[in-house]
C-alpha positions as CSV (number, residue, x, y, z in Angstrom):
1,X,164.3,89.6,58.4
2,X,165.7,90.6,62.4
3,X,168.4,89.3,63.9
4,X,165.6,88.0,66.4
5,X,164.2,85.7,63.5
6,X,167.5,85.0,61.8
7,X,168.2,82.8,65.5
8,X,164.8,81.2,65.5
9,X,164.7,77.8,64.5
10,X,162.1,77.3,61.5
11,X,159.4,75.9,63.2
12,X,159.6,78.5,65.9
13,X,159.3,81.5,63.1
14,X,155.9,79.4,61.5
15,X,154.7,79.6,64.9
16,X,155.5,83.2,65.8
17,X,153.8,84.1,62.4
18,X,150.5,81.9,63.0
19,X,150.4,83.4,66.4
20,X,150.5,86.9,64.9
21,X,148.0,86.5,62.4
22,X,145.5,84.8,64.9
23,X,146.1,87.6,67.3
24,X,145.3,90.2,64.4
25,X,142.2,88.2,64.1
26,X,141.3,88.5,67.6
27,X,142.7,91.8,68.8
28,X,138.9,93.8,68.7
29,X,137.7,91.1,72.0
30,X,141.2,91.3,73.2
31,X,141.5,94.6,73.2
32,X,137.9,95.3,74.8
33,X,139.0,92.8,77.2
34,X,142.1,94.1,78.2
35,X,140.4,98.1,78.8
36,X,138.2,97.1,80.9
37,X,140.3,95.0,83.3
38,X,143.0,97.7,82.7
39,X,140.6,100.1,84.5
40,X,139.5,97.6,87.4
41,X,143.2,96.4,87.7
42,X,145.8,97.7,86.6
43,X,148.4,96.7,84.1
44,X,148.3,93.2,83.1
45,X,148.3,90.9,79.9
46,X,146.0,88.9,78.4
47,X,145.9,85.1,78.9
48,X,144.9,82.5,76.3
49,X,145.1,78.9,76.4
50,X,145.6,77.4,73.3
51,X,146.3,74.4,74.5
52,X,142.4,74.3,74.8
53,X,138.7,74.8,73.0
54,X,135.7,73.5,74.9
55,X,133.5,73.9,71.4
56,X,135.3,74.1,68.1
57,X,133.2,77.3,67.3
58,X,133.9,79.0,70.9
59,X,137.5,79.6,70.4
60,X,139.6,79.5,73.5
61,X,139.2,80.5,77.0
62,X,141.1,83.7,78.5
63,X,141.2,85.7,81.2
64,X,143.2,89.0,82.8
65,X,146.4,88.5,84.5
66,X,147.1,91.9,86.6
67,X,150.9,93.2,86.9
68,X,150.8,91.5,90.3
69,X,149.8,88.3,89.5
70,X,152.1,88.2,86.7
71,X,155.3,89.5,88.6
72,X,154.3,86.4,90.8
73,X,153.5,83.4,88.5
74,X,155.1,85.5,84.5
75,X,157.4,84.7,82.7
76,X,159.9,87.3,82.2
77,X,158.9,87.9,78.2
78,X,155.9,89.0,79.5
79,X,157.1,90.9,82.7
80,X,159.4,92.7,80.6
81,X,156.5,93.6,77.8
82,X,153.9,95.3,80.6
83,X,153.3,98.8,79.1
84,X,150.5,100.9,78.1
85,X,150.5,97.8,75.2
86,X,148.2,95.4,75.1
87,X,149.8,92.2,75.9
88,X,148.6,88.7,74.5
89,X,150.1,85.7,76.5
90,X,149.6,82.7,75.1
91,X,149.4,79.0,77.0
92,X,151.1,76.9,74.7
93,X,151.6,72.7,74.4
94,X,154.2,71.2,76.5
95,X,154.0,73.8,79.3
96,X,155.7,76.7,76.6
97,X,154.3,80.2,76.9
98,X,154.7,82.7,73.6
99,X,154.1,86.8,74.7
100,X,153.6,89.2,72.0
101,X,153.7,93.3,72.7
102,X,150.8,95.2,70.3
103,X,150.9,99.4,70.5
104,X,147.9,101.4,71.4
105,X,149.0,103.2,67.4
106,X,149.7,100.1,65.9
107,X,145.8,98.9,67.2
108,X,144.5,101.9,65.4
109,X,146.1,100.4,62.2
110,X,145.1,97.2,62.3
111,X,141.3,97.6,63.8
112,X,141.3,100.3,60.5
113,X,142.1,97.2,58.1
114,X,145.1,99.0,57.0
115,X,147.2,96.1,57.2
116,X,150.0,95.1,59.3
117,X,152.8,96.3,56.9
């Protein structure tokens, strides 16, 4: 286990973990998503609010924050995480956000079904 997870309280690391896997489930539209706004805007991040689903077989909405946008209204998680990564921020309950960084190589990996070990 990190030292980053060692400091989270337990509910916190159940989250983180949920997050991830629902993310790994996700990453092919994200992914798409994220290219194509890439090319039209820039660097940016992925925006999902969880906090939301309009049908329960829709999932939920999300959109493309550019670097701009985020350096205006981000938090600085995901300011700090803008790379050549893709970027998943999610709108959590209670006004919390949660930003998780995934590599262009570690994509490759999990798009393959080769697991996220």
């Amino acid at each position: 286990m990190s030292t980053e997870n060692r400091k989270l309280p337990a509910w916190a690391r159940q989250e983180r973990r949920r997050d991830l896997e629902w993310i790994n489930e996700n990453v092919a539209i994200f992914w798409a998503a994220a290219t194509a706004s890439f090319e039209v805007s820039g660097r940016g991040a992925i925006v999902v609010d969880t906090t939301t689903q309009p049908s329960p077989d829709a999932g939920h909405p999300f959109g493309y924050l550019s670097q701009n946008q985020l350096e205006q209204d981000g938090d600085e998680d995901t300011k700090r995480m803008l790379s050549r990564e893709l970027v998943p921020l999610l709108l959590k309950p209670e006004y919390r956000t949660s930003s998780y960084r995934i590599r262009a190589d570690r994509w490759v990996i999990l798009r393959d079904g080769q697991g996220a070990g």
